[in-house]
N, C-alpha and C positions, 0 to 999 in steps of 0.2 A: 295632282302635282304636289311635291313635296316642299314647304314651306322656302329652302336654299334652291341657290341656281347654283350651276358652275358658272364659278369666276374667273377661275384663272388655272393654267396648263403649265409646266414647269419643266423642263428637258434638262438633260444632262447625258452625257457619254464618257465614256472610259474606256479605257484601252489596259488591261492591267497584262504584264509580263506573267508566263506560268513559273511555277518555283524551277523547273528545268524543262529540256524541249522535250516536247512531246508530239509522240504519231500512232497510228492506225493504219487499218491496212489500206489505205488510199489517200491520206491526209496528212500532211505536217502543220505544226505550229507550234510558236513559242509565245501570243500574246492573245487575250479573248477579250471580246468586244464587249460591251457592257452600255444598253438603253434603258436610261429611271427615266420613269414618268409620275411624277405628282400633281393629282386633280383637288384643288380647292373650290367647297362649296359652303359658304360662309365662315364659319371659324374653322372647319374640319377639313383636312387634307390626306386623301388616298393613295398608297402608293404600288407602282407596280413598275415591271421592269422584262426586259427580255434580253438574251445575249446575242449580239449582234453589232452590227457595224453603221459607222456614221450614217450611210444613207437612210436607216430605220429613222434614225432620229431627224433627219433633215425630213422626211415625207411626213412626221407624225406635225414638224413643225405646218408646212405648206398645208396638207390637205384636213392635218382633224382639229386644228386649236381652235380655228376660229367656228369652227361647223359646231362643239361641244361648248362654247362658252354661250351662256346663259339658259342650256337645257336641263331638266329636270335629272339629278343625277340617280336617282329611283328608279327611271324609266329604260334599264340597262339596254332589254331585246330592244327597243325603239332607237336605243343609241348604235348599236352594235349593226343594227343593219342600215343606219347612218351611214356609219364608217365603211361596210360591205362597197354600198351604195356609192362611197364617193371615191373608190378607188376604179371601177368596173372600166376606164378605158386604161388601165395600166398592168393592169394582171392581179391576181388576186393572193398568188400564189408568193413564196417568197419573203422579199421585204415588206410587202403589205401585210401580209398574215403575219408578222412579227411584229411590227407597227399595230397593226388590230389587236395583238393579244398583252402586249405590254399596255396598252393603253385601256383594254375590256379587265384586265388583272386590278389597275387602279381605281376601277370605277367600282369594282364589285368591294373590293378594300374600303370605299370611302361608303359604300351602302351601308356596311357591318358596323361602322364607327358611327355614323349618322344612327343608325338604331341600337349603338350599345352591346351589341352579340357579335361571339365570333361567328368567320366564317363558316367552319365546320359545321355550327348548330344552326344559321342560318341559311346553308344546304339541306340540313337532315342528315344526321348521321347513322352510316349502315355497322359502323366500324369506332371502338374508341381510341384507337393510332394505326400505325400503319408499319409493315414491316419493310426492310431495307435491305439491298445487297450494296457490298461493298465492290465501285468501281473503276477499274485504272487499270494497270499492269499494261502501259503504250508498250508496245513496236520497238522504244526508241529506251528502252530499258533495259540494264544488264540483266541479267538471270538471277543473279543477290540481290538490282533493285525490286524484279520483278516478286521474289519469295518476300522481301521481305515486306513490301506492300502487303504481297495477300493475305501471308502467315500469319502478320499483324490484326489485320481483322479478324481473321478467324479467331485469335488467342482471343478477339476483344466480345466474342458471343454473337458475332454478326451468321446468319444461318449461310449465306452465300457468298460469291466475288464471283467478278469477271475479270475475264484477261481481253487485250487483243491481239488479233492475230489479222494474216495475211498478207505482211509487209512481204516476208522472204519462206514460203509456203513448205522449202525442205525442209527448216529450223523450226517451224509449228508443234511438231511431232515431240522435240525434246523439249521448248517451252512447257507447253500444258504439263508434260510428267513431268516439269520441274516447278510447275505451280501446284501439281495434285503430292508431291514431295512436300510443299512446304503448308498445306492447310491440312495435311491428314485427309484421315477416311470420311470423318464426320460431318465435313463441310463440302456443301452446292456447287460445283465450279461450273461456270457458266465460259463462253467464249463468243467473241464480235470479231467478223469480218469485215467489217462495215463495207460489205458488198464486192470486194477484193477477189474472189473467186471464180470460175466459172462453176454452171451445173454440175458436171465430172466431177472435178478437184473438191467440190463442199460433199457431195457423196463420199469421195474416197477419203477424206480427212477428216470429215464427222464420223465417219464407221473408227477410222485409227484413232480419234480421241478421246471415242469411247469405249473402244478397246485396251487403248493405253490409262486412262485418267478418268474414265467413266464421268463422262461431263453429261450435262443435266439441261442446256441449255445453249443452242444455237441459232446467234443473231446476224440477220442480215446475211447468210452465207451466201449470196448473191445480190447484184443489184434490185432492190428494193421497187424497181421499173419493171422487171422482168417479174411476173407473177404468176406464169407458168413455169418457169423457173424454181422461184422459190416452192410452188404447189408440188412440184418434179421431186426437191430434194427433200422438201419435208414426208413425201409420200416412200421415200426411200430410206430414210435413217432408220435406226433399230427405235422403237417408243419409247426406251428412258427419255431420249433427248426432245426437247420441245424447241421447234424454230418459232423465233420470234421479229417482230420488224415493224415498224411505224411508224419512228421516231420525225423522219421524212414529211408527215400530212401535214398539208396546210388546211385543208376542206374538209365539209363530212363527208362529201363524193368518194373524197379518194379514200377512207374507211370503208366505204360500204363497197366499193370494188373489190377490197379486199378479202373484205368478209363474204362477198359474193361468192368469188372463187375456191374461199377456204385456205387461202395461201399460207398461214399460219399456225400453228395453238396459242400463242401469244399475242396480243395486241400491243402496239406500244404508239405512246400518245406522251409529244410534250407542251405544256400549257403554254410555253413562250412560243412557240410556233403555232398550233392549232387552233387559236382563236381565244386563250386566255382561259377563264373559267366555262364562261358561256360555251364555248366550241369546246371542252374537256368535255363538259356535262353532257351536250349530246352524244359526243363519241360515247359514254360510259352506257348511253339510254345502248347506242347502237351494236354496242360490245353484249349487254346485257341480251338484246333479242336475240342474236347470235348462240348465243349461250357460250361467249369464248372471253376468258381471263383478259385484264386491263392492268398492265404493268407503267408508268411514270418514266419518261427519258429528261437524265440532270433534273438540273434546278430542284434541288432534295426539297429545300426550305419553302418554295411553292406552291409544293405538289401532297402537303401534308393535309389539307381540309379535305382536297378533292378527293387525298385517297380513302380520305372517312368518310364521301360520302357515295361514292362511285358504287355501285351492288357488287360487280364482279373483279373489285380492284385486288391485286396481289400485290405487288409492291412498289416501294419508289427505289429508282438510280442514286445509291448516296455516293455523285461521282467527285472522284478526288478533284477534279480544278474548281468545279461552283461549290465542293462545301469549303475550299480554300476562301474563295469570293466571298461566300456568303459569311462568313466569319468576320471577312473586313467591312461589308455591307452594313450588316445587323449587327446591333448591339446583343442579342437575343437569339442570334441564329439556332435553330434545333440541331440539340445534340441526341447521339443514340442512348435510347435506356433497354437493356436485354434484347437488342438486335431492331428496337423499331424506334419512330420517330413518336410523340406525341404532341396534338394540337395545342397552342395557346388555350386554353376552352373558356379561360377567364380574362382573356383581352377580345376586345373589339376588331373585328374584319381579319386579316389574316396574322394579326397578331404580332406582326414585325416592328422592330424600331430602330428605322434606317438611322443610321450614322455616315453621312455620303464624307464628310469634312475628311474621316479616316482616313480615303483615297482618291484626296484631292490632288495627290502629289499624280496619278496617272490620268486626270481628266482632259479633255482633247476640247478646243476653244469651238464652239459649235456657231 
């Protein structure tokens, strides 16, 4: 047992406005939820966080403050199936696995600083940064805002971007060639249905996307549930195009059903959903057996250790609303340097330094 306990749990929520409204092909929104969590165990205090809404924060209060105070905070797997363990008549799924990963995110942050090493090196690093596509181009964007997003990154050295699609499935067709117009030939364009399509329609429209705009990359072209489905259409595209999907798991179950059936060439895993670092890492074990590529959904500034330390990690989401977020969050947020992120390597645990006071004007009374 490690000299400190945890003392003390520390909540906070936010509700922040996006800079304009934003959609997908089956989503709108104009405001994103936002769960910190800080674990203090003696003088040092770990932070972690996931995006989400009040009820996160109200379950982490009810069911993990008082279960984590005065445990060994070294003891992560022992806490982690703690927290598994004290949810198991509620569901596991959901709010709990975002509760569990914001809360397994701070614990692993207050490890790195208790022992003086960053995160990445105290993973093991496979990777010394990590590369990045640029993401956004909603639904709910002109065709100027849509170019001038993407163009912009490309001009900025970024190797990829994604758009989304699906909202209004005839107009898809001139979108993408008006995003592979404004990034050139040079750059990756990627496309997210977030599940918006039927079998048919992601066939018929991935073949004409890649026909029109030679796109590299199709996410989600169906419900994410349907996994014969997704197996159908990925078994169908021309093989530039790689489907990908994940971003959905809360378990390692629902990964390895995946991977079971093949549904994919891409896996995609986010740390604020899938059980924080702890639950990233075994997906990356389980992505690894597979032998199938581990791509990072948002949260850029998160997903920066684990993508140096994951084997078959390819890249992180540097999605337009959380690196807006995270810019107001951290004092320190990771910026891009030649199209990738690089670890803190000489700060302790994940290397962040919250500044919550910045966006205290959007905080919501818990």
């Amino acid at each position: 047992m490690s000299k400190v306990t945890i003392s003390e749990v520390t909540l906070r929520w936010f509700e922040i406005p996006t800079d304009r409204p934003e959609s997908d092909g089956t989503l709108e929104w104009t405001h994103t939820g936002v769960v910190t969590v800080q674990v203090k165990a003696g003088e040092t205090t770990g932070f972690g966080l996931t995006y989400a809404g009040f009820s996160t924060a109200r379950l982490i209060q009810e069911k993990f403050v008082s279960l984590l105070q005065g445990q060994d905070p070294m003891a992560i797997p022992e806490l982690h199936a703690k927290l598994g363990q004290s949810i198991r008549n509620i569901g596991r799924d959901g709010v709990a696995a975002t509760a569990i990963s914001a809360v397994d995110l701070a614990l692993w942050d207050l490890k790195g600083k208790l022992l003086g090493i960053s995160l990445a090196a105290l993973l093991g690093a496979a990777r010394d940064q990590v590369p990045i596509y640029g993401s956004g181009g909603f639904t709910s964007y002109s065709t100027g805002e849509l170019q001038e997003q993407l163009g912009g990154w490309a001009a900025a050295g970024i190797q990829w971007v994604k758009m989304k699609v699906g909202r209004e499935p005839d107009r898809d067709p001139e979108r993408v060639r008006a995003a592979r117009s404004a990034i050139g030939a040079g750059t990756g364009l990627f496309v997210d249905a977030n599940g918006a399509y039927d079998v048919r329609q992601a066939v018929t429209l991935g073949e004409k996307f890649n026909d029109d705009a030679r796109i590299v990359w199709f996410e989600e072209p169906v419900s994410s549930d349907d996994l014969a489905g997704m197996r159908f259409v990925r078994d169908h595209l021309p093989a530039p195009v790689q489907v990908a999907a994940g971003e959905y798991g809360y378990d390692l179950d629902y990964f390895r059903r995946f991977l079971e059936v093949d549904a994919v060439d891409v896996l995609q895993a986010d740390i604020t959903r899938c059980g924080g670092v702890s639950g990233f890492m075994a997906i990356a074990g389980l992505a690894e057996a597979f032998h199938k590529p581990l791509s990072s959904h948002c949260a850029p500034a998160l997903h920066v250790a684990v993508g140096c330390a994951a084997p078959t990690f390819r890249h992180v989401e540097y999605f337009h609303d959380h690196v807006r977020i995270e810019r107001m969050l951290f004092a320190n947020a990771p910026e891009p340097v030649g199209g990738s992120l690089v670890p803190a390597w000489d700060e302790p645990g994940l290397g962040l330094h919250p500044q919550l006071k910045a966006i205290e004007l959007h905080e919501k009374s818990f």
